[in-house]
N, CA, C and O atoms as a Maestro MAE file, in Angstrom:
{
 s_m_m2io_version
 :::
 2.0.0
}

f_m_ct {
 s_m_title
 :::
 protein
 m_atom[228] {
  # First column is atom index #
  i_m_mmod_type
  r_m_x_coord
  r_m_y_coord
  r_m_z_coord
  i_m_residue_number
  s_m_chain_name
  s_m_pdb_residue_name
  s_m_pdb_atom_name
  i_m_atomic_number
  :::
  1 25 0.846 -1.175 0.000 1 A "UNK " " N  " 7
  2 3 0.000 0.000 0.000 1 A "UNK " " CA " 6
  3 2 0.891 1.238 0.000 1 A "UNK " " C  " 6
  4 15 1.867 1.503 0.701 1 A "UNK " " O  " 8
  5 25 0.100 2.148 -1.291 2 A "UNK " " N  " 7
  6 3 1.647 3.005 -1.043 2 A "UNK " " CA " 6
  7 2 0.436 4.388 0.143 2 A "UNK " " C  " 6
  8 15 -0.767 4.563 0.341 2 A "UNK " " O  " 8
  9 25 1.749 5.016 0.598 3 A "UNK " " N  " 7
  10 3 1.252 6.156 1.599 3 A "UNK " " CA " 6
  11 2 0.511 7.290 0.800 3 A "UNK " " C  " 6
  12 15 0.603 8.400 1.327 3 A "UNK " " O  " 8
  13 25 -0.117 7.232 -0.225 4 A "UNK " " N  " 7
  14 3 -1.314 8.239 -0.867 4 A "UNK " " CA " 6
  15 2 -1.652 7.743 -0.646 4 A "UNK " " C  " 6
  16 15 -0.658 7.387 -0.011 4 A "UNK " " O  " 8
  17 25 -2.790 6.565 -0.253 5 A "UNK " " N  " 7
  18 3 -3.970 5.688 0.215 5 A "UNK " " CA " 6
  19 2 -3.651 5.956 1.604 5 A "UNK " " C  " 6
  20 15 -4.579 6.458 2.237 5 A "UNK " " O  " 8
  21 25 -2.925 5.816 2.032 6 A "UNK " " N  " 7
  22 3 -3.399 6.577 3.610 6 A "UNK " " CA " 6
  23 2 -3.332 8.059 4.288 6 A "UNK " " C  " 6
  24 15 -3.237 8.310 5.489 6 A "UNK " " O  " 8
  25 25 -3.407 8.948 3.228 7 A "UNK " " N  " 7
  26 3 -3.433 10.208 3.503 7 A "UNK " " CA " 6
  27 2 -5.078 10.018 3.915 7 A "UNK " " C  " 6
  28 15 -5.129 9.975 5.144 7 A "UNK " " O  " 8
  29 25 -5.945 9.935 3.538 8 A "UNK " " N  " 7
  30 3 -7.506 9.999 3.360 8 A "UNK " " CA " 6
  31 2 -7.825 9.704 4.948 8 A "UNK " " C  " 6
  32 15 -8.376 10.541 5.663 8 A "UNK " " O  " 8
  33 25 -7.320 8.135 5.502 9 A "UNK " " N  " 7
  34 3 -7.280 7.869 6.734 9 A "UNK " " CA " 6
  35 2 -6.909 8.857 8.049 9 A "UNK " " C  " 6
  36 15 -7.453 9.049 9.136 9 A "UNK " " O  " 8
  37 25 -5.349 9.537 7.199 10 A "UNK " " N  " 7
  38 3 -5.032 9.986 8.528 10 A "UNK " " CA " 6
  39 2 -5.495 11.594 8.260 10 A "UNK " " C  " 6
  40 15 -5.522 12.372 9.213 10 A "UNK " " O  " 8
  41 25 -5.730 11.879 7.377 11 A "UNK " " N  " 7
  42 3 -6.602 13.520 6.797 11 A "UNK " " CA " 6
  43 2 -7.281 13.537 6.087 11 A "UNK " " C  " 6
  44 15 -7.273 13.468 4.858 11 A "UNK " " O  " 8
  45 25 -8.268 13.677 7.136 12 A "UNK " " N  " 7
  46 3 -9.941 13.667 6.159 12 A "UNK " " CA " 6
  47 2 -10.605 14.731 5.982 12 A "UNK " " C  " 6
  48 15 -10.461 15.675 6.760 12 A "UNK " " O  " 8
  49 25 -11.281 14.776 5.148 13 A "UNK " " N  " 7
  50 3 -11.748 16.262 4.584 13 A "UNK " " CA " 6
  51 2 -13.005 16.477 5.785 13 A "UNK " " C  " 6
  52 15 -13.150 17.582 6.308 13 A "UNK " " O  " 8
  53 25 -13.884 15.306 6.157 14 A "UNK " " N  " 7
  54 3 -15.199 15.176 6.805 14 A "UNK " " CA " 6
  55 2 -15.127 13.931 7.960 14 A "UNK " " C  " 6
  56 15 -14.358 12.973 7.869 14 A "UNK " " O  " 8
  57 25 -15.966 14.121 8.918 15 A "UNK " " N  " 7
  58 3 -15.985 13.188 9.963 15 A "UNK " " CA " 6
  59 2 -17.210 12.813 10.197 15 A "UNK " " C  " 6
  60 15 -17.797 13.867 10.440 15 A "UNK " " O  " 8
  61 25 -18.188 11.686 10.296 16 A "UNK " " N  " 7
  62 3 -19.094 11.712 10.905 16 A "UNK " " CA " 6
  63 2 -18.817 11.004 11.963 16 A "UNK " " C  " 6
  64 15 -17.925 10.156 11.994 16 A "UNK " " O  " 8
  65 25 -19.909 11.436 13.357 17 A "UNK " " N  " 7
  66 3 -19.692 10.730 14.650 17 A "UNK " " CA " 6
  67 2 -20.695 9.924 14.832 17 A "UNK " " C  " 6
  68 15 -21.600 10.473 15.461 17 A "UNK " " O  " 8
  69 25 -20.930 8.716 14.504 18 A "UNK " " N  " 7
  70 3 -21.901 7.736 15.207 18 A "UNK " " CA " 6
  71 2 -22.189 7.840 16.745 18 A "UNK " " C  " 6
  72 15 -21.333 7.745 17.625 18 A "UNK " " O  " 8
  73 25 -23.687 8.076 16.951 19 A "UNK " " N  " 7
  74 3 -24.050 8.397 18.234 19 A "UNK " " CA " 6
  75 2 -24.172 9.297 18.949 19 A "UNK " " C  " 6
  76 15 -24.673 9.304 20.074 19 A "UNK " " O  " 8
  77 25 -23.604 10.367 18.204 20 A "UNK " " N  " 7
  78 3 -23.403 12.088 18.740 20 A "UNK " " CA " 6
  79 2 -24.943 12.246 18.935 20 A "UNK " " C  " 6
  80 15 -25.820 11.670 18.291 20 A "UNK " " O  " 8
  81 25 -25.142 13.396 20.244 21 A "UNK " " N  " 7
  82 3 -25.866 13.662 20.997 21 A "UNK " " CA " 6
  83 2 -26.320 15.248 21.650 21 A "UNK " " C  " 6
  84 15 -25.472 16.134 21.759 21 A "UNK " " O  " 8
  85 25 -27.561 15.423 22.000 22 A "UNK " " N  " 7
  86 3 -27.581 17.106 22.611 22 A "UNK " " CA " 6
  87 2 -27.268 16.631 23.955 22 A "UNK " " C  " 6
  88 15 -27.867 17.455 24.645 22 A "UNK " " O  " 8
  89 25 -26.693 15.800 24.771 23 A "UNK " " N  " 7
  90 3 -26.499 15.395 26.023 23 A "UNK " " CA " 6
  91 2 -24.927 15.634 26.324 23 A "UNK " " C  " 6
  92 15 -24.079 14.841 25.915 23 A "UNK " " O  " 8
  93 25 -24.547 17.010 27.216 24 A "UNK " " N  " 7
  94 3 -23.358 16.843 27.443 24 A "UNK " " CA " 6
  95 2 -22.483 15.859 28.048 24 A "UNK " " C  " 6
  96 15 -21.300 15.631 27.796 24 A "UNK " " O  " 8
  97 25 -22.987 15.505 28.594 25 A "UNK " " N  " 7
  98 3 -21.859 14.300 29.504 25 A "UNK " " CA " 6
  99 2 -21.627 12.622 28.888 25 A "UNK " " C  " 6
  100 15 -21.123 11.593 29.338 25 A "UNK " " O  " 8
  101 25 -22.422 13.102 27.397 26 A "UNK " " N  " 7
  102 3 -22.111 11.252 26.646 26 A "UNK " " CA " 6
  103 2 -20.831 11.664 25.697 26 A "UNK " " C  " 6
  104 15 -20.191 12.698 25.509 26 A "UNK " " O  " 8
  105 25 -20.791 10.306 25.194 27 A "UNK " " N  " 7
  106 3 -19.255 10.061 24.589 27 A "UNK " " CA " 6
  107 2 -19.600 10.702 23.731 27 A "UNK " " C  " 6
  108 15 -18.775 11.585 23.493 27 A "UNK " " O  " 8
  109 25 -20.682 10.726 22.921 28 A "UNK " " N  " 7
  110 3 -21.247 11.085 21.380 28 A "UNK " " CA " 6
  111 2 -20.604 12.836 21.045 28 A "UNK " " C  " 6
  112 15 -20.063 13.323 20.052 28 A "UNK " " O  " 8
  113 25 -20.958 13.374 22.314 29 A "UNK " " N  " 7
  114 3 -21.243 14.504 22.386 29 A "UNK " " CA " 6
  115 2 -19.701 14.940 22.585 29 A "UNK " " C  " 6
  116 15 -19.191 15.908 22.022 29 A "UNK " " O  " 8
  117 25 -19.298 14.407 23.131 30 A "UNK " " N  " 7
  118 3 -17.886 14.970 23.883 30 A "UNK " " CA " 6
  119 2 -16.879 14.821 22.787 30 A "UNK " " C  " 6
  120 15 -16.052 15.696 22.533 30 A "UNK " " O  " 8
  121 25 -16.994 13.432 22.001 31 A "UNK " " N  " 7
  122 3 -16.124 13.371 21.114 31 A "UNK " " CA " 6
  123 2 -16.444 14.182 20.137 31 A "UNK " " C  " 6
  124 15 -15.359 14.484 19.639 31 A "UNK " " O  " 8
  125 25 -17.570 14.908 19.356 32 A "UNK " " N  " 7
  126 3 -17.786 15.849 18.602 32 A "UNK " " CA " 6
  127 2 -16.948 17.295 19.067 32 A "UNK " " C  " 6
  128 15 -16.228 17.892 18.266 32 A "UNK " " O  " 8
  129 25 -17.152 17.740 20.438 33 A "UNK " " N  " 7
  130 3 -17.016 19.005 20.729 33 A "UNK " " CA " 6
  131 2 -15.140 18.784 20.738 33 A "UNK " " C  " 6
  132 15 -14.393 19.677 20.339 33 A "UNK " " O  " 8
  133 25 -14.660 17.498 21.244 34 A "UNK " " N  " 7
  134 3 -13.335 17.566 21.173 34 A "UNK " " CA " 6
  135 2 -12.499 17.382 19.702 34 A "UNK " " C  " 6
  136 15 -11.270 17.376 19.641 34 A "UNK " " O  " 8
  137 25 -13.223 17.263 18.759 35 A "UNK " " N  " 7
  138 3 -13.050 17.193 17.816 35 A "UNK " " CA " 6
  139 2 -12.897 18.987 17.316 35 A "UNK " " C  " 6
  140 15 -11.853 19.637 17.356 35 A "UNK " " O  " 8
  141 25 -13.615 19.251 17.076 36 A "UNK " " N  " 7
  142 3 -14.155 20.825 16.843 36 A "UNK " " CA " 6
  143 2 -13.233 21.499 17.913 36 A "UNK " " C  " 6
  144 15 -12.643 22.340 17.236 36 A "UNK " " O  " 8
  145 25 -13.045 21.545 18.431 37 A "UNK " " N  " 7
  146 3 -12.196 22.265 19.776 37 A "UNK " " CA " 6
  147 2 -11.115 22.367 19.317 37 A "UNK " " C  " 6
  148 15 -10.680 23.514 19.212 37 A "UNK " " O  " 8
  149 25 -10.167 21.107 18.818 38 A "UNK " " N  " 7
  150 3 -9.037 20.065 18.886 38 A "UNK " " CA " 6
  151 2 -8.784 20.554 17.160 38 A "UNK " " C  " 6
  152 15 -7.937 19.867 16.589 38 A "UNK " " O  " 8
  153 25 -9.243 21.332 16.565 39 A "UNK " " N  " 7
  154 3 -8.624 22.656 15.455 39 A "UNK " " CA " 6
  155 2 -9.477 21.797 14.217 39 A "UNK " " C  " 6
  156 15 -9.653 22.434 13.179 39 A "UNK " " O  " 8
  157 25 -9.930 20.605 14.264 40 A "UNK " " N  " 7
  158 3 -10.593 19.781 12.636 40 A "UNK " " CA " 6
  159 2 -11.213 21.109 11.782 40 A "UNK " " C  " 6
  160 15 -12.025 21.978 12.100 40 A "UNK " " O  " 8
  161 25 -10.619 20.908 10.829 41 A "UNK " " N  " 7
  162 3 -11.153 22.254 9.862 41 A "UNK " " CA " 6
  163 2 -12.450 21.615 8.830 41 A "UNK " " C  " 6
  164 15 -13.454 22.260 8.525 41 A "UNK " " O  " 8
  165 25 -12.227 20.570 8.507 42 A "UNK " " N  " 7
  166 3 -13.531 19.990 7.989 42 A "UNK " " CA " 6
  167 2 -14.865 19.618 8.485 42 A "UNK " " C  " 6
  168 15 -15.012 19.271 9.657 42 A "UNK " " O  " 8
  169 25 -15.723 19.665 7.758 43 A "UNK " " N  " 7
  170 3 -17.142 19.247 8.527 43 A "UNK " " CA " 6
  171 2 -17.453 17.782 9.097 43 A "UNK " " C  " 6
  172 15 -17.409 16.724 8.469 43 A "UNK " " O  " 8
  173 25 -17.832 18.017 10.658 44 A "UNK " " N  " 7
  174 3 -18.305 17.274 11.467 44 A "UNK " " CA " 6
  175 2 -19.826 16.915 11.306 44 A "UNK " " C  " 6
  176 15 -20.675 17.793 11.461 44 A "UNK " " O  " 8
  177 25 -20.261 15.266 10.910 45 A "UNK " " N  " 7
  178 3 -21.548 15.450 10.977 45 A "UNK " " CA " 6
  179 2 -22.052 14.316 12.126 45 A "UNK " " C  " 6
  180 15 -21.743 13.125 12.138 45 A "UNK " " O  " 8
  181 25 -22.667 14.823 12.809 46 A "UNK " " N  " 7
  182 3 -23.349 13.623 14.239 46 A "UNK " " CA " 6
  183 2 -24.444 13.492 13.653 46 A "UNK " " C  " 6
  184 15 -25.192 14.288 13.085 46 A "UNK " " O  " 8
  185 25 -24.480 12.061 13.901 47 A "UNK " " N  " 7
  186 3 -24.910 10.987 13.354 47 A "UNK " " CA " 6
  187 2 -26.133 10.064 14.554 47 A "UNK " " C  " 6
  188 15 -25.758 9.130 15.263 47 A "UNK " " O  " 8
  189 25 -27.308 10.499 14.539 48 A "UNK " " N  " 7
  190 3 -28.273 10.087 15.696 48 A "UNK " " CA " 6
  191 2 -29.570 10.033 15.026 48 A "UNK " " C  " 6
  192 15 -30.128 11.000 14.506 48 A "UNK " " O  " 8
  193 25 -30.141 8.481 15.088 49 A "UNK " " N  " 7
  194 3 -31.703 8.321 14.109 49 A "UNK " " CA " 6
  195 2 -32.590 8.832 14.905 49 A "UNK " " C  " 6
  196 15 -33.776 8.698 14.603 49 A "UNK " " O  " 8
  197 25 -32.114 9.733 16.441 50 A "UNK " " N  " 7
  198 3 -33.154 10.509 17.361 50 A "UNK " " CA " 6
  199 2 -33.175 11.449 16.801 50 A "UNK " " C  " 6
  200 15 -34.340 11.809 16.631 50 A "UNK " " O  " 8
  201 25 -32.053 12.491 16.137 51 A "UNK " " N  " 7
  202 3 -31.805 13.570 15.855 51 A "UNK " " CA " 6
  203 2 -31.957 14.315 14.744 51 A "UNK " " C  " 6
  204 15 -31.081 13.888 13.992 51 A "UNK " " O  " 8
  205 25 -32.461 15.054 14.264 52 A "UNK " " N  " 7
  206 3 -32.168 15.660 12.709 52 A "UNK " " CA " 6
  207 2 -31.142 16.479 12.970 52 A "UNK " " C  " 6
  208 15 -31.191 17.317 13.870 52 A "UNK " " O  " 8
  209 25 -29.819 16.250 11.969 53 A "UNK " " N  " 7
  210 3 -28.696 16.624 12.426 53 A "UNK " " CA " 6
  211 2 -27.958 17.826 11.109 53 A "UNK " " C  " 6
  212 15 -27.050 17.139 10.642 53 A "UNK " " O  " 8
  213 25 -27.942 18.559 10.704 54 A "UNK " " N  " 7
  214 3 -26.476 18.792 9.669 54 A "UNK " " CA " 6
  215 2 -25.344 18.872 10.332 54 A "UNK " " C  " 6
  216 15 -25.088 18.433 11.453 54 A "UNK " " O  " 8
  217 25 -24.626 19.493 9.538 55 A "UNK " " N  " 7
  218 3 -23.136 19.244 9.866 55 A "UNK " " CA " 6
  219 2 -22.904 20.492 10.637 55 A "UNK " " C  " 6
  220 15 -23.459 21.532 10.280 55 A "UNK " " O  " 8
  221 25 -21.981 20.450 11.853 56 A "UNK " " N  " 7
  222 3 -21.441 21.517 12.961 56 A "UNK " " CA " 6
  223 2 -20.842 22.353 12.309 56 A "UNK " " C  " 6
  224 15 -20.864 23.445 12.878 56 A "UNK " " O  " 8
  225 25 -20.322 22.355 11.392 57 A "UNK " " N  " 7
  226 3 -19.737 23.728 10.538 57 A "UNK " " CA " 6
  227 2 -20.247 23.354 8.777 57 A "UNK " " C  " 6
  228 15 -19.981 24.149 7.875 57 A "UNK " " O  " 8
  :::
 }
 m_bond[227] {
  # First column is bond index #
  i_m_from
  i_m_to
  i_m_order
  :::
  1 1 2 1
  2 2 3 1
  3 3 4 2
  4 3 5 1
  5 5 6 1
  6 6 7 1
  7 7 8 2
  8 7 9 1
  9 9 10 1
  10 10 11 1
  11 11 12 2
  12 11 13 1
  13 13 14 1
  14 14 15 1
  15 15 16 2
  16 15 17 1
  17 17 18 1
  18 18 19 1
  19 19 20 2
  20 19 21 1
  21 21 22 1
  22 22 23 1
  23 23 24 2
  24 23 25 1
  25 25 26 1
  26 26 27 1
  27 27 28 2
  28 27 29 1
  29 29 30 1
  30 30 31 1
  31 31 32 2
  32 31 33 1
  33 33 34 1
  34 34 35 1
  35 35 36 2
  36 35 37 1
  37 37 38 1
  38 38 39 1
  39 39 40 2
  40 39 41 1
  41 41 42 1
  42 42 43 1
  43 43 44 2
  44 43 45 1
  45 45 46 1
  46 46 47 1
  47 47 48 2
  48 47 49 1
  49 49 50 1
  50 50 51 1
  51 51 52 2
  52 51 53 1
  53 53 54 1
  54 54 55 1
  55 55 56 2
  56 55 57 1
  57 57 58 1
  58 58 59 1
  59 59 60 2
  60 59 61 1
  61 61 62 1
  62 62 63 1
  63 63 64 2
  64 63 65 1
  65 65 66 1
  66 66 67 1
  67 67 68 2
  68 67 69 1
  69 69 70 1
  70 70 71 1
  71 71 72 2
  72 71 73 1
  73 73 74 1
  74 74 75 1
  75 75 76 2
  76 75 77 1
  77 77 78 1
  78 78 79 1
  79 79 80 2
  80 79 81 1
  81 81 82 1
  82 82 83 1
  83 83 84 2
  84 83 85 1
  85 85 86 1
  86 86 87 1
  87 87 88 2
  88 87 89 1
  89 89 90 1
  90 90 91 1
  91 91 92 2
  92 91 93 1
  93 93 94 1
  94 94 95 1
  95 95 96 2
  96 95 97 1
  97 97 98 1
  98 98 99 1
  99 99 100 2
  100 99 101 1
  101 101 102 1
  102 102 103 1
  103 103 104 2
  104 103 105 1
  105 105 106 1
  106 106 107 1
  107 107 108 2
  108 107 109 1
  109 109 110 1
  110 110 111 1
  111 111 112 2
  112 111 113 1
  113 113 114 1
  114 114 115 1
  115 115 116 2
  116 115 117 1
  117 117 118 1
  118 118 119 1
  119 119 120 2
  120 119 121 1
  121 121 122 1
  122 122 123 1
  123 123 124 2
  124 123 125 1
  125 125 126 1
  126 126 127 1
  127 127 128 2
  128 127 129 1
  129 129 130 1
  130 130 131 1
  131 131 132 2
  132 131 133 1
  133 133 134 1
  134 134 135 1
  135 135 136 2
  136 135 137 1
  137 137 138 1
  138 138 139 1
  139 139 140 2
  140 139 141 1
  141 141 142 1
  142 142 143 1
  143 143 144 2
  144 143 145 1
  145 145 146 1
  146 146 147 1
  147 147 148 2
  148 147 149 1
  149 149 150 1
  150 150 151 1
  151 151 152 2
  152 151 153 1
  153 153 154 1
  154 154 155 1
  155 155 156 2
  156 155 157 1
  157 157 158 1
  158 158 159 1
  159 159 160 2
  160 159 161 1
  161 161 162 1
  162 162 163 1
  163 163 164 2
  164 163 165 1
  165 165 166 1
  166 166 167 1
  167 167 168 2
  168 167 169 1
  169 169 170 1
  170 170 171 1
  171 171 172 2
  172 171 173 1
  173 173 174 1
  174 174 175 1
  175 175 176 2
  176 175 177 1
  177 177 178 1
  178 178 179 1
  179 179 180 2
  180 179 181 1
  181 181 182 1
  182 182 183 1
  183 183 184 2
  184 183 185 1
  185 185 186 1
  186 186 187 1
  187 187 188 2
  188 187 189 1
  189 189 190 1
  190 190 191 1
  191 191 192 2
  192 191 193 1
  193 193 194 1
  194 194 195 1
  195 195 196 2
  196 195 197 1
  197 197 198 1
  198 198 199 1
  199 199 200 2
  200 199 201 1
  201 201 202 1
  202 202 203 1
  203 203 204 2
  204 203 205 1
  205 205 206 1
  206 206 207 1
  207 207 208 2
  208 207 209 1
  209 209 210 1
  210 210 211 1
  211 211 212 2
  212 211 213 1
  213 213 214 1
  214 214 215 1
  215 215 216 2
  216 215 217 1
  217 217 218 1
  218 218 219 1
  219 219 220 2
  220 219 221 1
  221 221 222 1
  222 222 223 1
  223 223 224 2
  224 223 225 1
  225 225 226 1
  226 226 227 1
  227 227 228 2
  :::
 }
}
């Protein structure tokens, strides 16, 4: 495998978070905001069949 196939892996343009949440104290939630915090310049989308969601930026 050459290392252009793992640029995508380790820099991704987009993230979605399975399980993300309006509940501060779950993983869903925390790992979104630490994501976003933590400088990701691409769009974050949480991912919840409770939620109607777009993307955080």
């Amino acid at each position: 495998m050459r290392t252009q196939n793992l640029s995508r892996i380790f820099n991704p343009g987009s993230i979605a978070v399975i399980g993300a949440g309006d509940e501060q104290n779950r993983m869903g939630h925390t790992l979104v905001r630490n994501i976003i915090e933590g400088g990701f310049k691409g769009a974050v989308y949480p991912v919840n069949p409770d939620h109607a969601h777009g993307p955080w930026r």
